[in-house]
N, CA, C and O atoms as a MOPAC input file, in Angstrom:
PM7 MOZYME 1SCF
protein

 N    108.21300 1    60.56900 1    86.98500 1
 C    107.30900 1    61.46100 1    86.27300 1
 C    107.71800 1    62.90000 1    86.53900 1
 O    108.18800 1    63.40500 1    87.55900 1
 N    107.36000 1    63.53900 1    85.11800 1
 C    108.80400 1    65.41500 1    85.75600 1
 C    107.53000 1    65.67400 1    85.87800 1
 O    106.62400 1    65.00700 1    85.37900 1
 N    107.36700 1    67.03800 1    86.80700 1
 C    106.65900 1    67.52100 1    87.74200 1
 C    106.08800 1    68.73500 1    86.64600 1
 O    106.87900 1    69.29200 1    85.88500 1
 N    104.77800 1    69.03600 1    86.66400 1
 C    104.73300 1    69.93300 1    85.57000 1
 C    104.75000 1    71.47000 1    85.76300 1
 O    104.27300 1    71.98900 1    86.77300 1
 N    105.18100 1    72.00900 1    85.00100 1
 C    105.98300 1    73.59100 1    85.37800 1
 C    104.80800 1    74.40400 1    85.13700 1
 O    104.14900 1    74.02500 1    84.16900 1
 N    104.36600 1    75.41700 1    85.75200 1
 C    103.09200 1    76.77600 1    85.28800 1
 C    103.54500 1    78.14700 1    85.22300 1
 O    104.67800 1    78.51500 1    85.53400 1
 N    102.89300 1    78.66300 1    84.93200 1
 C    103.57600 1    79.84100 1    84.12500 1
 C    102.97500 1    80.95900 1    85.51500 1
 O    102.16300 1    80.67300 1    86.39500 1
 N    103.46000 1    81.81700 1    85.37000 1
 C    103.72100 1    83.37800 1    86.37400 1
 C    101.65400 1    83.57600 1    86.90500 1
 O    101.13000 1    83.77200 1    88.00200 1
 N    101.05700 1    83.39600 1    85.49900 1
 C     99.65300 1    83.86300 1    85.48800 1
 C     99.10000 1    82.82400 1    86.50400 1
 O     98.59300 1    83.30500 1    87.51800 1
 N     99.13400 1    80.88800 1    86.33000 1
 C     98.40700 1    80.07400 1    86.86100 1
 C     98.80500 1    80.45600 1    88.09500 1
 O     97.84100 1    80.92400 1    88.69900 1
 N    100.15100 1    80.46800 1    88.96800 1
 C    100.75800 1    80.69300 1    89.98400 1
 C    100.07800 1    81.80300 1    90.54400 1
 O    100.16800 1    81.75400 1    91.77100 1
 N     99.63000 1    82.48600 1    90.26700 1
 C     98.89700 1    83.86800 1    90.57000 1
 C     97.74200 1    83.71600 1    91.09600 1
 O     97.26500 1    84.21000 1    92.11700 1
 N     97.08900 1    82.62300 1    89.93700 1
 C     95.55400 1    82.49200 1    90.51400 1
 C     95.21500 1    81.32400 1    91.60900 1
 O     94.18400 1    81.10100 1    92.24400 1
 N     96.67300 1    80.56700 1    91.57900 1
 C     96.50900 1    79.26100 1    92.06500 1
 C     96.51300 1    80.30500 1    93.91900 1
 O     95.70400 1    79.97000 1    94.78400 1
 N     97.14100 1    81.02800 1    94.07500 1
 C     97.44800 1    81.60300 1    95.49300 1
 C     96.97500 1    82.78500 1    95.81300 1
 O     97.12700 1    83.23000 1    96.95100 1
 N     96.40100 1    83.38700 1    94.95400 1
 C     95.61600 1    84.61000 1    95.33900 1
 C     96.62400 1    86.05300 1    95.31500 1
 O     96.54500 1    87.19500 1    95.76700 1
 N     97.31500 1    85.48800 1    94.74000 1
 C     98.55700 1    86.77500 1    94.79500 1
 C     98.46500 1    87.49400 1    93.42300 1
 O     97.92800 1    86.96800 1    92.44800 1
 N     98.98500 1    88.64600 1    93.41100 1
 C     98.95800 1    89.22600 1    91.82700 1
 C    100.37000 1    89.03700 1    91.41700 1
 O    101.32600 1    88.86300 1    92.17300 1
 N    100.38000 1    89.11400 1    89.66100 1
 C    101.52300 1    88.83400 1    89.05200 1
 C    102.41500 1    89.93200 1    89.51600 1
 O    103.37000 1    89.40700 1    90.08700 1
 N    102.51400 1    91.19300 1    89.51700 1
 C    103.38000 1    91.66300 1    90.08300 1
 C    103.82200 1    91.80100 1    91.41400 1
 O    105.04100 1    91.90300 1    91.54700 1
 N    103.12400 1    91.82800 1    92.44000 1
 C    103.73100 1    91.01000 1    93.83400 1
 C    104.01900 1    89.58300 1    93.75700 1
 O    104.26000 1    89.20900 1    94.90500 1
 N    104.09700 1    88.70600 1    93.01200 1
 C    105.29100 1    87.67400 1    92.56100 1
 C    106.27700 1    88.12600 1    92.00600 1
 O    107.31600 1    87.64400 1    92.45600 1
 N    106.44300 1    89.02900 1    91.02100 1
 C    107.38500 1    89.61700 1    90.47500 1
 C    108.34500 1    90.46600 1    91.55800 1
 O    109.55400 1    90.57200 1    91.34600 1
 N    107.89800 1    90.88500 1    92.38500 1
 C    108.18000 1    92.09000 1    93.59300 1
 C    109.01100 1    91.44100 1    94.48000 1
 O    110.12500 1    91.80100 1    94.85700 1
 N    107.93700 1    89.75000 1    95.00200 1
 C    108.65800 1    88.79500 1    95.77200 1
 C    110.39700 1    88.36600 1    95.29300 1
 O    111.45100 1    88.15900 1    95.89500 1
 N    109.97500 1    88.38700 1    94.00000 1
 C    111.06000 1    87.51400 1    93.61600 1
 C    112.73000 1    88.56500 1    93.43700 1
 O    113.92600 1    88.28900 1    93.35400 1
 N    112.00100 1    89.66500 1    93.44700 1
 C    113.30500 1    90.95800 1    92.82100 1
 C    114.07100 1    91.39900 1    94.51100 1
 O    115.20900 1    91.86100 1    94.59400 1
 N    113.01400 1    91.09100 1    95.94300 1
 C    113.45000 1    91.23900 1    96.90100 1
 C    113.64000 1    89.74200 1    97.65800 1
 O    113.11500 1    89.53500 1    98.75200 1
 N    114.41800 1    88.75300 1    96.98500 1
 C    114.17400 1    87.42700 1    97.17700 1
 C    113.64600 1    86.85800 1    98.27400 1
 O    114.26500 1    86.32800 1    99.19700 1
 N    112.36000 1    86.99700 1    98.13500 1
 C    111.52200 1    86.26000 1    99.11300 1
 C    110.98100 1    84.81200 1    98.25500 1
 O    110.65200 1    83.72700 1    98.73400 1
 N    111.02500 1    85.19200 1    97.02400 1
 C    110.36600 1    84.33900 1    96.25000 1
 C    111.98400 1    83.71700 1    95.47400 1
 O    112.73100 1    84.63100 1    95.12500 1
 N    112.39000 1    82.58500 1    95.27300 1
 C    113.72900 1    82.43800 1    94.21900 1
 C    113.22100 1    82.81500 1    92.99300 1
 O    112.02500 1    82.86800 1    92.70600 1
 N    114.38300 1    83.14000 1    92.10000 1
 C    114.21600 1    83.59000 1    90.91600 1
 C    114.22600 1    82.08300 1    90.06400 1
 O    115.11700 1    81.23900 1    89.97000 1
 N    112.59400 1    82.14100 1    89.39000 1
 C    112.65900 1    80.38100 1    88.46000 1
 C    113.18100 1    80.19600 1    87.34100 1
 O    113.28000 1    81.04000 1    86.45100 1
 N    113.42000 1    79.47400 1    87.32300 1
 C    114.29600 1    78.90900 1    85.64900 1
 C    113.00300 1    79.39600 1    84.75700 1
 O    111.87900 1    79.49200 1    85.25100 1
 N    113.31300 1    79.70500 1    83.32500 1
 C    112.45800 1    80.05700 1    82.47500 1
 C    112.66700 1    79.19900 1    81.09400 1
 O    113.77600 1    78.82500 1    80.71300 1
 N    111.80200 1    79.01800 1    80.60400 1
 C    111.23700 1    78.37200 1    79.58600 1
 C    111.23400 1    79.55900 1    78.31200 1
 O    110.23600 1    80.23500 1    78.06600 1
 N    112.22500 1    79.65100 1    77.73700 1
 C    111.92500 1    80.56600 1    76.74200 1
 C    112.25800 1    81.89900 1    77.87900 1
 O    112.90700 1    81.93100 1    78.92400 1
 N    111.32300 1    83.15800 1    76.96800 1
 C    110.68600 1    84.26400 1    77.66500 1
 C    109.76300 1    83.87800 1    78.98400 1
 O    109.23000 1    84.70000 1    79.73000 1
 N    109.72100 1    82.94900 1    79.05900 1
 C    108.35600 1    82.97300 1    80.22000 1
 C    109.06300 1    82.67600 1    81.79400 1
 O    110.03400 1    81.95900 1    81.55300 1
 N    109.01500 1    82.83900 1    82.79200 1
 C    109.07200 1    81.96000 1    83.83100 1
 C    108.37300 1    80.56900 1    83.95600 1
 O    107.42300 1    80.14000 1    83.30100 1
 N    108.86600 1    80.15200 1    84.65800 1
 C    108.41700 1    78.41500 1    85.00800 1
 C    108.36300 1    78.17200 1    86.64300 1
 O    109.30800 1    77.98300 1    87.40800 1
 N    107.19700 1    78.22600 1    86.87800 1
 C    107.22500 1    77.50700 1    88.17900 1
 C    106.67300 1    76.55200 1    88.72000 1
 O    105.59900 1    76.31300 1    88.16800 1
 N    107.05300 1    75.43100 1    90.10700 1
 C    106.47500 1    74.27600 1    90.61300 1
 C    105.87100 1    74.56300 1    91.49500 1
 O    105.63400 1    75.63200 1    92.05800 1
 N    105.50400 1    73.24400 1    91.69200 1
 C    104.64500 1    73.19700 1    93.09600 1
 C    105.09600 1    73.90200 1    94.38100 1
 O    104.36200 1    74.58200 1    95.09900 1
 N    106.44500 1    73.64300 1    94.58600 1
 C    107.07400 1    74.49500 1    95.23300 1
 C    106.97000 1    75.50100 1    96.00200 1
 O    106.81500 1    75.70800 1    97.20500 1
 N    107.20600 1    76.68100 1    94.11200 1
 C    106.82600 1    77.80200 1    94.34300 1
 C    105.18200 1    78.21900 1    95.01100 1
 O    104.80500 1    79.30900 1    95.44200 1
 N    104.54400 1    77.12900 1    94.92200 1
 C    103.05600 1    77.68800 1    94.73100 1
 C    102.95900 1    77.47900 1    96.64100 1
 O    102.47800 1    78.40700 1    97.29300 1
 N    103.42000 1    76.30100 1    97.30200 1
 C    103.48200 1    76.18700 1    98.60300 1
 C    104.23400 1    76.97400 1    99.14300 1
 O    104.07200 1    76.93600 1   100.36300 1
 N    105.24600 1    77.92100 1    98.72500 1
 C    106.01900 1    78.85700 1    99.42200 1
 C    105.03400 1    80.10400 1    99.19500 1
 O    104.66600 1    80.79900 1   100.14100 1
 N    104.67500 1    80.31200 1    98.00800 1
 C    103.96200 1    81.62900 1    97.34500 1
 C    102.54200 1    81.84600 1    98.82900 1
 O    102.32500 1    82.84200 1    99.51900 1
 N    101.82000 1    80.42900 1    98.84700 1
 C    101.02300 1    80.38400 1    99.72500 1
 C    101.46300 1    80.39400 1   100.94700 1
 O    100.40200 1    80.02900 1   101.45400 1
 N    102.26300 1    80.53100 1   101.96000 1
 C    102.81700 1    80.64500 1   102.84400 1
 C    102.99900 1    82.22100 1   103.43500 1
 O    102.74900 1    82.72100 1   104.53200 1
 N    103.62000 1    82.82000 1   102.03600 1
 C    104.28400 1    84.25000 1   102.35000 1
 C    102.57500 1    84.90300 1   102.35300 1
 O    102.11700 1    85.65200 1   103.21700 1
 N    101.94100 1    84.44700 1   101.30500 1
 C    100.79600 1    85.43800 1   101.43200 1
 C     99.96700 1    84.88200 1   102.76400 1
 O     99.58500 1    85.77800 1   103.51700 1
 N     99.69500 1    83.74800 1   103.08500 1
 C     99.43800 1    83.64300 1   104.32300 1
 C     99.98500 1    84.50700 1   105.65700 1
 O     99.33700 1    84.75700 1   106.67300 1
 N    101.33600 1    84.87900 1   105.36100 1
 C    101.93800 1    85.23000 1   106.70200 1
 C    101.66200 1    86.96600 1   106.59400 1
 O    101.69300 1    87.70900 1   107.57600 1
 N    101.40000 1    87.39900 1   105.22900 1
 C    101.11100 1    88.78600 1   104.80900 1
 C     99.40900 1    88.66000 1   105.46100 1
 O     98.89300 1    89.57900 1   106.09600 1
 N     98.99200 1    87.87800 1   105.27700 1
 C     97.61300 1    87.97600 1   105.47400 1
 C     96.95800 1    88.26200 1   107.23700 1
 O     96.01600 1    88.96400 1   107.60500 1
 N     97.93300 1    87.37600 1   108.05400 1
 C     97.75700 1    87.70200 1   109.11300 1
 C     98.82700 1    88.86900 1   109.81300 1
 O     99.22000 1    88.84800 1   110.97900 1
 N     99.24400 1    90.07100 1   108.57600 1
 C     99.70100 1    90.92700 1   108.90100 1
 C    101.65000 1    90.80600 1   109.31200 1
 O    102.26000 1    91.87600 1   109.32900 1
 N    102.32300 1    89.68800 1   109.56100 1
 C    103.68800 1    89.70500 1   109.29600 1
 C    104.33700 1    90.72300 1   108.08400 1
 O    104.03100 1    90.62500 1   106.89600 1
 N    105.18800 1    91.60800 1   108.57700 1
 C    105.83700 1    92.35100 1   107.87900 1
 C    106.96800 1    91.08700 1   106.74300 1
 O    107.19800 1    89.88300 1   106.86200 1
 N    107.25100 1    91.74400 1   106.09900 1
 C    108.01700 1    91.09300 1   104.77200 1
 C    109.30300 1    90.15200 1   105.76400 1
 O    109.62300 1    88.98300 1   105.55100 1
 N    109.87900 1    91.07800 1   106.87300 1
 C    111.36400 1    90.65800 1   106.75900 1
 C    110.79700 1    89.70400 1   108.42100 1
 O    111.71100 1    89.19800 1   109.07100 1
 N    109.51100 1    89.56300 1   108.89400 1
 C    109.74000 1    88.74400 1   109.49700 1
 C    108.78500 1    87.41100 1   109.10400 1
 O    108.47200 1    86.50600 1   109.87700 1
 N    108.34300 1    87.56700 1   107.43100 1
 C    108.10700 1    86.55200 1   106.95800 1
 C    109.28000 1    85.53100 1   106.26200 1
 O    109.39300 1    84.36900 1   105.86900 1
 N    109.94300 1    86.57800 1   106.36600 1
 C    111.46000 1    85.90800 1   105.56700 1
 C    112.12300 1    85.23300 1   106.55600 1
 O    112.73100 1    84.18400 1   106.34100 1
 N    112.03100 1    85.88000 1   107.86000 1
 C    112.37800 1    84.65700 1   108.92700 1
 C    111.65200 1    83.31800 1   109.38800 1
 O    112.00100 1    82.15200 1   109.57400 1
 N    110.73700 1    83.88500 1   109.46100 1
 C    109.74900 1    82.36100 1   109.36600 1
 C    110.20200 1    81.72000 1   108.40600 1
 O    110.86800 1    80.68900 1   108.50800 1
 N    109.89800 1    82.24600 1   107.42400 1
 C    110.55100 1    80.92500 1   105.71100 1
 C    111.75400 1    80.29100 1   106.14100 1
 O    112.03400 1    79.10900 1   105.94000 1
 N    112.40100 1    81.06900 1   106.69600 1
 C    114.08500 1    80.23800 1   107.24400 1
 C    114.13000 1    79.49100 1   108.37000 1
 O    115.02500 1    78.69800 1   108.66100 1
 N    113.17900 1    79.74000 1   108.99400 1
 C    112.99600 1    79.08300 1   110.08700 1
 C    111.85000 1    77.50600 1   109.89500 1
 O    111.60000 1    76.54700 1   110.62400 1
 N    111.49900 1    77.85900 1   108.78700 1
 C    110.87700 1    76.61500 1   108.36900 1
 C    111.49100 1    75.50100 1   108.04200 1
 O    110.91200 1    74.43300 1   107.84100 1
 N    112.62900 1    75.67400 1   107.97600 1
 C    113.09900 1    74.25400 1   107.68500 1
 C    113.91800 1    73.42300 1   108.66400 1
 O    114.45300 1    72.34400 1   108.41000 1
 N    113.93800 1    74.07200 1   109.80300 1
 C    114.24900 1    73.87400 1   111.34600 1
 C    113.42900 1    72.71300 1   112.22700 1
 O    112.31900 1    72.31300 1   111.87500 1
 N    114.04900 1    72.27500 1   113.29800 1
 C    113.27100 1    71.52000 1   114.23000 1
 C    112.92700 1    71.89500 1   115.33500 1
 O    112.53500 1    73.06200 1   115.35800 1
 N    112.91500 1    71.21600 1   116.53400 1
 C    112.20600 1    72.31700 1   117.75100 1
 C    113.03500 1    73.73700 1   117.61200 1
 O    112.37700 1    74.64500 1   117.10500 1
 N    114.10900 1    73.98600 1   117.91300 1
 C    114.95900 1    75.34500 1   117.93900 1
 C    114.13500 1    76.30600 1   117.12300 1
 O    113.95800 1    77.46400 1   117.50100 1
 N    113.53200 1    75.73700 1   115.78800 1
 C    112.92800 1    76.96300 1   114.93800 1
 C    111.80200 1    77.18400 1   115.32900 1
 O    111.29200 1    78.29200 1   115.16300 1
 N    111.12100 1    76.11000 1   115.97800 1
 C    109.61600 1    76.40000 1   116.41300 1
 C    109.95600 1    76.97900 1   117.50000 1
 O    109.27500 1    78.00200 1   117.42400 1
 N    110.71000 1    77.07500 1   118.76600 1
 C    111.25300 1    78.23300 1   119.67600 1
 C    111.17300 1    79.43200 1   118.70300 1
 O    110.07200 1    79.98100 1   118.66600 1
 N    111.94100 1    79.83100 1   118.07300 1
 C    112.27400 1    81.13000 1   117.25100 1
 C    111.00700 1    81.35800 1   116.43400 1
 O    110.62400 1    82.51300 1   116.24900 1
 N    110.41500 1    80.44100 1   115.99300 1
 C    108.96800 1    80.87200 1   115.13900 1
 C    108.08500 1    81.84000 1   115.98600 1
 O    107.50800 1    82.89000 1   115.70500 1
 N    108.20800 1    81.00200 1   117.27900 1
 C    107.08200 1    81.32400 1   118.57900 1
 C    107.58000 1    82.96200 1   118.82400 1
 O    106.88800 1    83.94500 1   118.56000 1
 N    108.28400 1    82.97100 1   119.11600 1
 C    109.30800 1    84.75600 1   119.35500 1
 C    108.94800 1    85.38800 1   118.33300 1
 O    108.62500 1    86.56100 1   118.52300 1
 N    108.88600 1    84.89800 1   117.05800 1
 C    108.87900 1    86.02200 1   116.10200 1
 C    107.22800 1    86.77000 1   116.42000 1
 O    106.96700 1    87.95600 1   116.62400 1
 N    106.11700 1    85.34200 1   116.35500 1
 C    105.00000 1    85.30700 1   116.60200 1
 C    104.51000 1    86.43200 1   117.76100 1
 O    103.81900 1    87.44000 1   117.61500 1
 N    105.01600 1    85.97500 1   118.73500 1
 C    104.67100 1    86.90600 1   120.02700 1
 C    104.97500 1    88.11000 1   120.08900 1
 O    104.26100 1    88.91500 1   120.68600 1
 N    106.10200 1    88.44800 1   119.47500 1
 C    106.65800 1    89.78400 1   119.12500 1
 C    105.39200 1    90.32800 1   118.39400 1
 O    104.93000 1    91.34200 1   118.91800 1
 N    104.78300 1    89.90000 1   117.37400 1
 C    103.60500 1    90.23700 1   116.42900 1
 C    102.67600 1    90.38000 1   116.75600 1
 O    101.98400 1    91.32100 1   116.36800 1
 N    102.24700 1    89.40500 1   117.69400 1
 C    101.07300 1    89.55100 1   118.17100 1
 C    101.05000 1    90.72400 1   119.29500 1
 O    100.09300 1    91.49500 1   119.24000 1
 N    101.92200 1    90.90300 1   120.20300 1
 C    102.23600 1    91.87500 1   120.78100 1
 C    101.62200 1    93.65000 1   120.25200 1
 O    100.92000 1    94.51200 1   120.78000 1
 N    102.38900 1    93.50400 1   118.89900 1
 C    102.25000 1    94.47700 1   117.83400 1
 C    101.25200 1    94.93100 1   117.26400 1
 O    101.17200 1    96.13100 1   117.00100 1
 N    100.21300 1    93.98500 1   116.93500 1
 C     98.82100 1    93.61400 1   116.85700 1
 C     97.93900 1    94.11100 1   117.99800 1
 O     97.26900 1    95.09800 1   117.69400 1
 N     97.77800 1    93.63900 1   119.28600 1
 C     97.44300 1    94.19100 1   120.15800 1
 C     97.31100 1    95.60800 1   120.59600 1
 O     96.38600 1    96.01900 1   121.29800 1
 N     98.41600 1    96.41700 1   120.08100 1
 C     99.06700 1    97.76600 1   120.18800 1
 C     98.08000 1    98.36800 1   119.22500 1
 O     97.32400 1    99.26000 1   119.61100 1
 N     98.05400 1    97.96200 1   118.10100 1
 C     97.59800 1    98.47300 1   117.53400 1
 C     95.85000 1    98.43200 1   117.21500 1
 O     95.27800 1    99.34800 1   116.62300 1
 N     95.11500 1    97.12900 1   117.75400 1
 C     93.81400 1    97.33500 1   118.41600 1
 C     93.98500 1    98.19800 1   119.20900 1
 O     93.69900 1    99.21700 1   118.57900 1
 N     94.35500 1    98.57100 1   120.49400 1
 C     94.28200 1    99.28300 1   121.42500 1
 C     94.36100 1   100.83600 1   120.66300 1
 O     93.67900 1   101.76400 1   121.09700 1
 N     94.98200 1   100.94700 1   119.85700 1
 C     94.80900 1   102.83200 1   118.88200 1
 C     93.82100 1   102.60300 1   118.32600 1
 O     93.04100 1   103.55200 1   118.40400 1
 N     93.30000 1   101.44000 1   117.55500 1
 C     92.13200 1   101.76000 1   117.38100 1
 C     91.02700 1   101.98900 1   117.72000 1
 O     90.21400 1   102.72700 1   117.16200 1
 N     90.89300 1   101.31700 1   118.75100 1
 C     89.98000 1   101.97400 1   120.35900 1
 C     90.04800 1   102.77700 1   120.43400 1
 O     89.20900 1   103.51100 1   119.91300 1
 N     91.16200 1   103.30000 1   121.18200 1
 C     91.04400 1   105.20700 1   121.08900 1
 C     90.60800 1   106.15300 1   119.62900 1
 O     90.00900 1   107.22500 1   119.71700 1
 N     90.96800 1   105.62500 1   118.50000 1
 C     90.53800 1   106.43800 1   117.54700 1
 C     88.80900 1   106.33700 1   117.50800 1
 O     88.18400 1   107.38400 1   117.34400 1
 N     88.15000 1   105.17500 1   117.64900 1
 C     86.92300 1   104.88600 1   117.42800 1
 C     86.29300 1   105.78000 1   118.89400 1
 O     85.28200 1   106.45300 1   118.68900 1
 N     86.78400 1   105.78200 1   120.09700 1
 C     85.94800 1   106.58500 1   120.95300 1
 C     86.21300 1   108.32500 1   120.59900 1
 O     85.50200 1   109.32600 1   120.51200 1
 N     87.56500 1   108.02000 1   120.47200 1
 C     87.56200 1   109.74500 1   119.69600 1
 C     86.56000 1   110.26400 1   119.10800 1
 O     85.81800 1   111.18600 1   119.44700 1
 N     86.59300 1   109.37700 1   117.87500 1
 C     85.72100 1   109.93500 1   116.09500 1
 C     84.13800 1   109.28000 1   117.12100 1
 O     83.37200 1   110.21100 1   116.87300 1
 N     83.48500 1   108.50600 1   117.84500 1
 C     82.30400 1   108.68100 1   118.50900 1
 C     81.94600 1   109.48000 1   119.55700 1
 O     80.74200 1   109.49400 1   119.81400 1
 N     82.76000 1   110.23300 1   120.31300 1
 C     82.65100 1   111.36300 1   120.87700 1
 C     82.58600 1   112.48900 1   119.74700 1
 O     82.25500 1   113.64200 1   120.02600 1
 N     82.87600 1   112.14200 1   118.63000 1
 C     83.06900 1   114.14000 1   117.94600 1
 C     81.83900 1   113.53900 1   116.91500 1
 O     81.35500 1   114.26900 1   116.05000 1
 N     81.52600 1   112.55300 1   117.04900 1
 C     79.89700 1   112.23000 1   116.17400 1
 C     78.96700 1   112.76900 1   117.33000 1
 O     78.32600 1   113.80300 1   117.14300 1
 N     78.92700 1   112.41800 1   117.93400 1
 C     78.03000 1   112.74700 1   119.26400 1
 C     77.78300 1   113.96200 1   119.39500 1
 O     76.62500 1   114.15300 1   119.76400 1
 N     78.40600 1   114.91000 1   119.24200 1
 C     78.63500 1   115.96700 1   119.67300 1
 C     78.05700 1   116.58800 1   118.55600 1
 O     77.79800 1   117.74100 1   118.89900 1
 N     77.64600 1   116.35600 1   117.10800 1
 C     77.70800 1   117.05200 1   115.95600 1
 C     76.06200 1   116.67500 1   116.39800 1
 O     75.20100 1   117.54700 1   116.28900 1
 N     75.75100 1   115.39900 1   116.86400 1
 C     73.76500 1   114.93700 1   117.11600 1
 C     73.18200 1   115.93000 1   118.04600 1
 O     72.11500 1   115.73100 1   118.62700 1
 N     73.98400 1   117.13600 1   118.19700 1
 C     73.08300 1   117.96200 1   119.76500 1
 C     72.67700 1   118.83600 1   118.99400 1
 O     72.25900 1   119.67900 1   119.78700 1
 N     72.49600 1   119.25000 1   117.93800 1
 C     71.76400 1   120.21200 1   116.80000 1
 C     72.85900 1   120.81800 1   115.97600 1
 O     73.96600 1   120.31200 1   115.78800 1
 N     72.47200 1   121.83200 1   115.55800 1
 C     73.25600 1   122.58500 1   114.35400 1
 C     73.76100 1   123.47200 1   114.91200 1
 O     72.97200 1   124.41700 1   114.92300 1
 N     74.92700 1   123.77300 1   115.53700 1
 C     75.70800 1   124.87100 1   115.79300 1
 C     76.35400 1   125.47700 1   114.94800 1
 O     76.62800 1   124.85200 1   113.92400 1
 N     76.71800 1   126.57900 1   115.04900 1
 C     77.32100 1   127.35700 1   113.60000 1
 C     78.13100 1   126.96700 1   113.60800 1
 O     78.16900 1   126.65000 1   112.42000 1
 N     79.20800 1   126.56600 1   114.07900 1
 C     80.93300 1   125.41000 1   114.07000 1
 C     80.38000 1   124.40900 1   113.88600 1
 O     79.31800 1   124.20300 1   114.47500 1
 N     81.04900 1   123.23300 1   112.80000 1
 C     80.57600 1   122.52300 1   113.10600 1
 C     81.96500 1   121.67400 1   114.09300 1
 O     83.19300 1   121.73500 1   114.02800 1
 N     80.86500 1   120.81500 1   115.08200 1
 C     82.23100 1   120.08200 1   116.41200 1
 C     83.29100 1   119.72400 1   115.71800 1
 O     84.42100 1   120.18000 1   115.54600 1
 N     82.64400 1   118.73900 1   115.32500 1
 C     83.67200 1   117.75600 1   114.45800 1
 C     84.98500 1   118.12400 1   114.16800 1
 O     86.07600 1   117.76200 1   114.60700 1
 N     84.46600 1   119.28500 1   112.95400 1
 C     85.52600 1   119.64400 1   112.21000 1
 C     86.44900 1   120.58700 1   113.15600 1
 O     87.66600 1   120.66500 1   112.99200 1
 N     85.83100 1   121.20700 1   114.03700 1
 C     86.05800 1   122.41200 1   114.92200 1
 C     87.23800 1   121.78200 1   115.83800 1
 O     88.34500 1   122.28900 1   116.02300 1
 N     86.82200 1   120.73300 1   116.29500 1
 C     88.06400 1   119.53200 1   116.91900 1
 C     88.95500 1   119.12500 1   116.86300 1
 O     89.82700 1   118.92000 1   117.70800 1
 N     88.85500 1   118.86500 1   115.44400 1
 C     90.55100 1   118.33100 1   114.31300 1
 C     91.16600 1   119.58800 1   114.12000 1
 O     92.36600 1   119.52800 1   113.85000 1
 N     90.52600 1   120.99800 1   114.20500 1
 C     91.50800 1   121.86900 1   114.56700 1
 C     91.75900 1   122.35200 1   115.70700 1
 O     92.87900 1   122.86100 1   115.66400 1
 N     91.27400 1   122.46200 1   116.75300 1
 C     91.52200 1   122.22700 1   117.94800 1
 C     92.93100 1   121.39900 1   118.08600 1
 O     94.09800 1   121.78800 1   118.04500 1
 N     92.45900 1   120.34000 1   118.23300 1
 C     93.61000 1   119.15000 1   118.33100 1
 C     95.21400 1   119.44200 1   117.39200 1
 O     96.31600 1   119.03300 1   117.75900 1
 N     94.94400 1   120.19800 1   116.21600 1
 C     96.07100 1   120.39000 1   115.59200 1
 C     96.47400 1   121.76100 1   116.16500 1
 O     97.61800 1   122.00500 1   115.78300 1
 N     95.94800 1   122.81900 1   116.98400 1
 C     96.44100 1   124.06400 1   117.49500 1
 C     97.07200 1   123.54800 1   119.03800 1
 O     97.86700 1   124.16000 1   119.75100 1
 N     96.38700 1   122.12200 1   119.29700 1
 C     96.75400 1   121.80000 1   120.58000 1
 C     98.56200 1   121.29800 1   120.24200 1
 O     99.44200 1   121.65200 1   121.02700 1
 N     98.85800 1   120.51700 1   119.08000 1
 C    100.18700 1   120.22700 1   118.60100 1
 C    100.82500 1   120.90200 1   118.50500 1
 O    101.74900 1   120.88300 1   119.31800 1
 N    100.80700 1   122.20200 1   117.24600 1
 C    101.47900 1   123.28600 1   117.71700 1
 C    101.62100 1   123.92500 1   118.56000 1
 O    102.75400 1   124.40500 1   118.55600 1
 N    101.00200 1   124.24300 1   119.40600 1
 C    101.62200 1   124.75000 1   120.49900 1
 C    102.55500 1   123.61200 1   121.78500 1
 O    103.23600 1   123.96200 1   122.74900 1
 N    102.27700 1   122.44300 1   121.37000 1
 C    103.14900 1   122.19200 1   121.83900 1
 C    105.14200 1   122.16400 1   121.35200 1
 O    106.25100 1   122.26500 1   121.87700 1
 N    104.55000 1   121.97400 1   120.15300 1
 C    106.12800 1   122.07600 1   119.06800 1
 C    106.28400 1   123.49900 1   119.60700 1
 O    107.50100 1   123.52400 1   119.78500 1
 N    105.82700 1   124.70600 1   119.98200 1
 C    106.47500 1   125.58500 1   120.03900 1
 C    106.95500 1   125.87200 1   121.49900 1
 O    107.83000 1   126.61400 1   121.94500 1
 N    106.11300 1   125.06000 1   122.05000 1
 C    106.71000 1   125.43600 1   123.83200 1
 C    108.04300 1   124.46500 1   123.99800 1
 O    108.98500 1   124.82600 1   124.70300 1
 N    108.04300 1   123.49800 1   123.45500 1
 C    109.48700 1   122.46500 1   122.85700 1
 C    110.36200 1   122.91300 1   122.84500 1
 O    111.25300 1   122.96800 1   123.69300 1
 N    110.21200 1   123.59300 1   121.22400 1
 C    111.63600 1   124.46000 1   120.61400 1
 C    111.74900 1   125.72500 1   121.36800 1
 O    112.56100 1   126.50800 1   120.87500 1
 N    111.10600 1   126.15500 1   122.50800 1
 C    111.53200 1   127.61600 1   122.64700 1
 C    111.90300 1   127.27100 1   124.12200 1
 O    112.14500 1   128.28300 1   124.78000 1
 N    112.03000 1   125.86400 1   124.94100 1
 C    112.96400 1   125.69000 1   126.21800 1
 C    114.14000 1   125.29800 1   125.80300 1
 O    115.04400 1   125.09300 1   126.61300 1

């Protein structure tokens, strides 16, 4: 029984992806380029289990080129699940890093809220801060360039 082919749109809705990030996938081959039917593309099941994969691995934040390693590494046996795990930990690593800035940004921006709740000062903190903080940069760029 031949397997039945769907067009660019069903593929789209079947995975939650938009037609042009399939289109995007496919021009930076993450996605293969499908045989076409006429003008149209044609794609299988295949595509729709790979399509769901990449957006899965986008979803929990994997950059493009180390979803493209996973995909290659998918068709591997223990050795790739070693190398899957590395790519993983590397990420999660990355992830972590980047909770941790967001911590600091969130006690930042709730210290300069705080500060705006002690009444109406003619500055206001807040804003008074973010320039602060940017006179605090320059002067460091200039004590930099001038040793």
């Amino acid at each position: 029984m031949a397997e039945r082919a769907i067009s660019i749109g069903t593929l789209s809705a079947w995975t939650g992806s938009k037609v042009e990030t399939v289109r995007y996938y496919e021009r930076i081959g993450l996605m293969p380029e499908p045989p076409r039917r006429g003008r149209y593309r044609s794609y299988d099941a295949q595509a729709v289990t790979r399509l769901g994969f990449i957006r899965r691995a986008r979803d929990l934040g994997f950059t493009l080129n180390e979803t493209r390693e996973l995909l290659a590494l998918s068709t591997g046996g223990s050795r790739a699940c070693r190398d899957a795990r590395a790519v993983a930990a590397s990420h999660l690593q990355d992830v972590r890093s980047r909770i941790a800035d967001l911590r600091r940004i969130e006690r930042v921006l709730a210290e300069r809220l705080r500060a705006c709740d002690f009444g109406h000062p003619p500055v206001c903190p807040l804003i008074d801060s973010l320039f602060d903080d940017a006179r605090i940069a320059i002067g460091r760029d200039r004590l930099g360039s001038d040793h």
